[in-house]
C-alpha positions as CSV (number, residue, x, y, z in Angstrom):
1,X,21.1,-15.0,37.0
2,X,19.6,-12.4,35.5
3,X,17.2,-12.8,32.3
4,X,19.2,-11.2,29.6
5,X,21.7,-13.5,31.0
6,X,19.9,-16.2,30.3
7,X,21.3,-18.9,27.1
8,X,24.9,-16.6,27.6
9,X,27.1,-19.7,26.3
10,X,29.8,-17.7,28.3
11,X,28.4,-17.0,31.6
12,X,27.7,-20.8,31.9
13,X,30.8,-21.2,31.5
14,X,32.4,-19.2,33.7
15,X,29.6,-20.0,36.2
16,X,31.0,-23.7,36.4
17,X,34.2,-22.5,37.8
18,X,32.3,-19.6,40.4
19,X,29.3,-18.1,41.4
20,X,28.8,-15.0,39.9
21,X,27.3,-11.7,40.9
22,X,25.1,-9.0,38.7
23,X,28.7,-7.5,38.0
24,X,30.7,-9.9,36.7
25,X,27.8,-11.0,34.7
26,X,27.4,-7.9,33.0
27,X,31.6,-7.8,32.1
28,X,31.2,-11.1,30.7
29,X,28.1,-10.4,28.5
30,X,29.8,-7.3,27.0
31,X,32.3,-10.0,25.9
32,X,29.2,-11.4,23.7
33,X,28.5,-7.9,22.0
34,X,28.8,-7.6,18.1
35,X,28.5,-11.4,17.1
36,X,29.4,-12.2,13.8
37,X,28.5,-15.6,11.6
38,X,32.0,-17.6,10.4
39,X,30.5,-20.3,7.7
40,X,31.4,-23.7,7.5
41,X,35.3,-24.6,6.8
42,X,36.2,-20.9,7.1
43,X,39.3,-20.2,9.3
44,X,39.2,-17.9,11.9
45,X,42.6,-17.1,12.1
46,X,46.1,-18.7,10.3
47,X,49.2,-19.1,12.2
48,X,51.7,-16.3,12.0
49,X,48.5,-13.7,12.0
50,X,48.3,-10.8,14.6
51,X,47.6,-11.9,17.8
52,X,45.3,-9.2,18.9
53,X,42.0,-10.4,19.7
54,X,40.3,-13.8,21.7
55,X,36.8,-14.7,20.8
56,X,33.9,-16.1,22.4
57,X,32.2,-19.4,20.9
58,X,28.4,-18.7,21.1
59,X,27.2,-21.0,18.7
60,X,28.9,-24.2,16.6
61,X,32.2,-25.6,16.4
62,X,35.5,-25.3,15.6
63,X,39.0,-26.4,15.8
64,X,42.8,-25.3,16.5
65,X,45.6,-27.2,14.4
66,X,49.2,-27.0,13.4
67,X,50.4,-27.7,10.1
68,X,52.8,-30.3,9.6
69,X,55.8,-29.9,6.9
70,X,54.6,-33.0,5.1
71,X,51.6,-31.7,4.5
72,X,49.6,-32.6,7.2
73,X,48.4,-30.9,10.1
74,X,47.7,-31.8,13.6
75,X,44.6,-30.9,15.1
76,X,45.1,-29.6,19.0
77,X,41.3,-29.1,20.4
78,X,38.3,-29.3,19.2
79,X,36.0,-25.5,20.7
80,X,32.6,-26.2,21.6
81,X,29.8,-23.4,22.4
82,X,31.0,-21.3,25.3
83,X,34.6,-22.0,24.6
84,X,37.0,-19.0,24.9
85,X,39.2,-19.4,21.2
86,X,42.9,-17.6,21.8
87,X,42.8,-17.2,25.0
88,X,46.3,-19.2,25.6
89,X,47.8,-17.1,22.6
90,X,46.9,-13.7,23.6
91,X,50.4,-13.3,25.3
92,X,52.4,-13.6,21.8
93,X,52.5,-11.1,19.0
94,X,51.7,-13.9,16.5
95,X,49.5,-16.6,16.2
96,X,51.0,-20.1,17.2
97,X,48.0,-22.1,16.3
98,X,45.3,-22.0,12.9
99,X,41.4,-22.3,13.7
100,X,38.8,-23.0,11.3
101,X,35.1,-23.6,11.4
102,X,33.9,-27.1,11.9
103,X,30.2,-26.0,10.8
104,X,28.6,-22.7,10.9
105,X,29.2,-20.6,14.1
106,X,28.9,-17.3,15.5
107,X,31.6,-15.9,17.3
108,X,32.3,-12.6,19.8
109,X,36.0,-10.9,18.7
110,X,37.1,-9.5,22.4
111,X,40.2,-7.4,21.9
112,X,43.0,-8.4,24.1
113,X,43.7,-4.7,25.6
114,X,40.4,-5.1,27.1
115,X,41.8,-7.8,29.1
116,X,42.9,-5.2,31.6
117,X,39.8,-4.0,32.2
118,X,38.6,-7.4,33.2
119,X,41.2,-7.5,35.6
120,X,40.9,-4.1,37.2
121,X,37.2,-4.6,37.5
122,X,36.4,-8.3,39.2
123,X,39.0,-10.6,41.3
124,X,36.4,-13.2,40.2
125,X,36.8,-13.2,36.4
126,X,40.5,-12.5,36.6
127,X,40.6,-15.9,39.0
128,X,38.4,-17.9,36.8
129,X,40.6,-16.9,33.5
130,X,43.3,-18.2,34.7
131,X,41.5,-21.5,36.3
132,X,40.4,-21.3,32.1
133,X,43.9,-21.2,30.9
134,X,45.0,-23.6,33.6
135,X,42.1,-26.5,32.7
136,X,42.9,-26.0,28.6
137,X,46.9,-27.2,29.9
138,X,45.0,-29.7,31.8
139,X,43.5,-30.9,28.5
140,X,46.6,-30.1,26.9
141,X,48.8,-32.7,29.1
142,X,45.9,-35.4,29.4
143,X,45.8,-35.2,24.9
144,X,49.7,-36.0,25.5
145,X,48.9,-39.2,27.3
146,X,46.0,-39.9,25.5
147,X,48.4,-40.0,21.9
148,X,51.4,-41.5,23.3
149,X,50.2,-44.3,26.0
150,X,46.7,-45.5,24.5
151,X,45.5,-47.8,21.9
152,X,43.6,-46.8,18.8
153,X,40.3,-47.8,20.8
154,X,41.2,-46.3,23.8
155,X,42.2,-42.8,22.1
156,X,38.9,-42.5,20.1
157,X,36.8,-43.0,23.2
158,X,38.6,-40.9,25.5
159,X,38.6,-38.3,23.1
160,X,35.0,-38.6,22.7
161,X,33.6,-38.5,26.3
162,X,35.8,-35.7,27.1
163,X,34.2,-33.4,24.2
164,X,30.5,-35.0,25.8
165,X,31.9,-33.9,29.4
166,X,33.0,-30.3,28.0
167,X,29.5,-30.4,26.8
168,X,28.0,-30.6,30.0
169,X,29.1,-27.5,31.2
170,X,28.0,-24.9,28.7
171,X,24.6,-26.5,27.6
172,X,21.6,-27.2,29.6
173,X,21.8,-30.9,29.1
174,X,23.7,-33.5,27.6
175,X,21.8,-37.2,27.4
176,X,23.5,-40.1,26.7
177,X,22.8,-40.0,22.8
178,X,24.5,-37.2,21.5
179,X,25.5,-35.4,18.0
180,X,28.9,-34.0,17.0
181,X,30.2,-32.4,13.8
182,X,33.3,-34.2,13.7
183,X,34.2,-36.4,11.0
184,X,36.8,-39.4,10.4
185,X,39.5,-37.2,9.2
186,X,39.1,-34.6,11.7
187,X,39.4,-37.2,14.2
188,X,42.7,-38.8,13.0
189,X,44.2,-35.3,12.6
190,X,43.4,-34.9,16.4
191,X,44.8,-38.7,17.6
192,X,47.1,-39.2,15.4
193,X,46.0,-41.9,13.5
194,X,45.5,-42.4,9.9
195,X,42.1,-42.5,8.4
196,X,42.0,-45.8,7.6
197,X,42.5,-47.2,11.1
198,X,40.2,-44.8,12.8
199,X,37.0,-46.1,10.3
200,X,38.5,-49.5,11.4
201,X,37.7,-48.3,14.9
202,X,34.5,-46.9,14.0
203,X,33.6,-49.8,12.4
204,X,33.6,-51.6,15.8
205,X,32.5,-48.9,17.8
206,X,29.0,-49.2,15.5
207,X,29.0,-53.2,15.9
208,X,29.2,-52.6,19.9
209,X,26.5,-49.5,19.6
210,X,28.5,-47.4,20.9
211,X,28.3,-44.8,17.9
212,X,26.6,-44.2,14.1
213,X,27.9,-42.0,11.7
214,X,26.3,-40.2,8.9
215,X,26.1,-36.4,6.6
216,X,29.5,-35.5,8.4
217,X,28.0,-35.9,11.6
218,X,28.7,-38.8,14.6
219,X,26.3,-39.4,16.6
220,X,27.5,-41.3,20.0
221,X,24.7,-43.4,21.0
222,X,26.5,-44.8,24.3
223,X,28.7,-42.3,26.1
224,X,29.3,-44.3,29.6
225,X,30.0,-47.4,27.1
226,X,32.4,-44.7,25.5
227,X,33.7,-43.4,29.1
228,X,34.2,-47.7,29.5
229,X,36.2,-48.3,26.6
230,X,38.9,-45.6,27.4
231,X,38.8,-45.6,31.1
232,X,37.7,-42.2,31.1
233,X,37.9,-40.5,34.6
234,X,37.0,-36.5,34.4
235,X,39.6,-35.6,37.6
236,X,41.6,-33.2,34.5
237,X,38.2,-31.5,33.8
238,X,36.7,-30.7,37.2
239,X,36.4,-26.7,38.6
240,X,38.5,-26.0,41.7
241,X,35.9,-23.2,42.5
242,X,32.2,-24.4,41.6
243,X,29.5,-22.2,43.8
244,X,30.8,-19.9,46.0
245,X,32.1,-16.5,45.3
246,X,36.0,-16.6,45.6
């Protein structure tokens, strides 16, 4: 890889799915160019906007969600650095989904025309967007299961070890103690759960040492305890295409 390269949230991530030449490398990094900060809580986006644009995730976190009639809202996935935000929307006119900021971040706006462009220009990138687009249905379908077949315990820790094992593949490394910015209510918006029964849950998870929470942050202290718990196995997440050109 070459140097300016180097720390590209993006090219990590495309580089778990395939092996990537000088080219391709370059198309993806103009993806990065013109970042822009998005503070704290701020949405990216509201459903019913324009769909005209995907973005790259350099830095923080963030979340899609729908809202609910009742008032509620039900979050979908949680976007780590190197994420691709949009990128199943960018075939409507509208926005099906909201995304806001789960703390401060710096996204790359990547108009959807320009889409074309990718396509014309590398067989590899157009190959690995739509390994991309088929791994977030992957997620999709497994977040299905994990709501309607699991219990409370189960749900939490699934859900957990799947964001550490998204992780993995845009960051340089991941130990076994790591820190999220996802709190209780996020978290039962996302399983389904009410906010009481998922600090009942944490309460447990903290007795067993599998997790600590504090300032709006959870730390999980034990992820292959988490992985244990929910009977994680990462078949949904794995590349078709790792290390060779395709």
């Amino acid at each position: 890889m070459s140097d300016n390269s180097d720390g590209s949230c993006i090219v990590k991530h495309f580089e778990s799915y395939a092996a990537l030449d000088e080219k391709d490398q370059q198309l993806l990094l103009s993806l990065e160019e013109g970042p822009r900060e998005w503070p704290k809580n701020t949405p990216l986006w509201q459903q019913g906007d324009p769909s005209d644009s995907f973005y790259t995730l350099s830095k923080g976190w963030a979340c899609s969600f729908r809202d609910l009639e009742d008032g509620t809202r039900q979050v979908l996935d949680i976007y780590v650095p190197g994420d691709i935000v949009g990128l199943r929307e960018f075939s409507f006119r509208k926005r099906i989904t909201s995304v806001v900021m789960l703390s401060d971040a710096e996204l790359c706006a990547f108009p959807r025309t320009h889409l074309d462009h990718i396509f014309s220009s590398s067989l590899v990138l157009c190959s690995v967007m739509f390994m991309i687009t088929s791994r977030d249905q992957a997620i999709l379908l497994e977040r299905l299961v994990n709501l309607g077949r699991r219990s409370a315990r189960q749900k939490l820790a699934h859900f957990l070890a799947e964001i550490s094992y998204r992780l993995q593949r845009t960051n340089t490394f991941v130990e076994n103690h790591l820190s999220l910015p996802l709190t209780q209510s996020v978290l039962a918006d996302a399983l389904g759960l009410s906010a009481v029964h998922v600090s009942r849950t944490f309460k447990e998870f903290r007795e067993e040492g599998l997790l600590k929470t504090a300032n709006a942050h959870l730390e999980l202290m034990d992820i292959k305890g988490l992985e244990a718990v929910a009977g994680f196995d990462e078949f949904y997440l794995e590349s078709l295409v790792s290390e060779s050109h395709l």
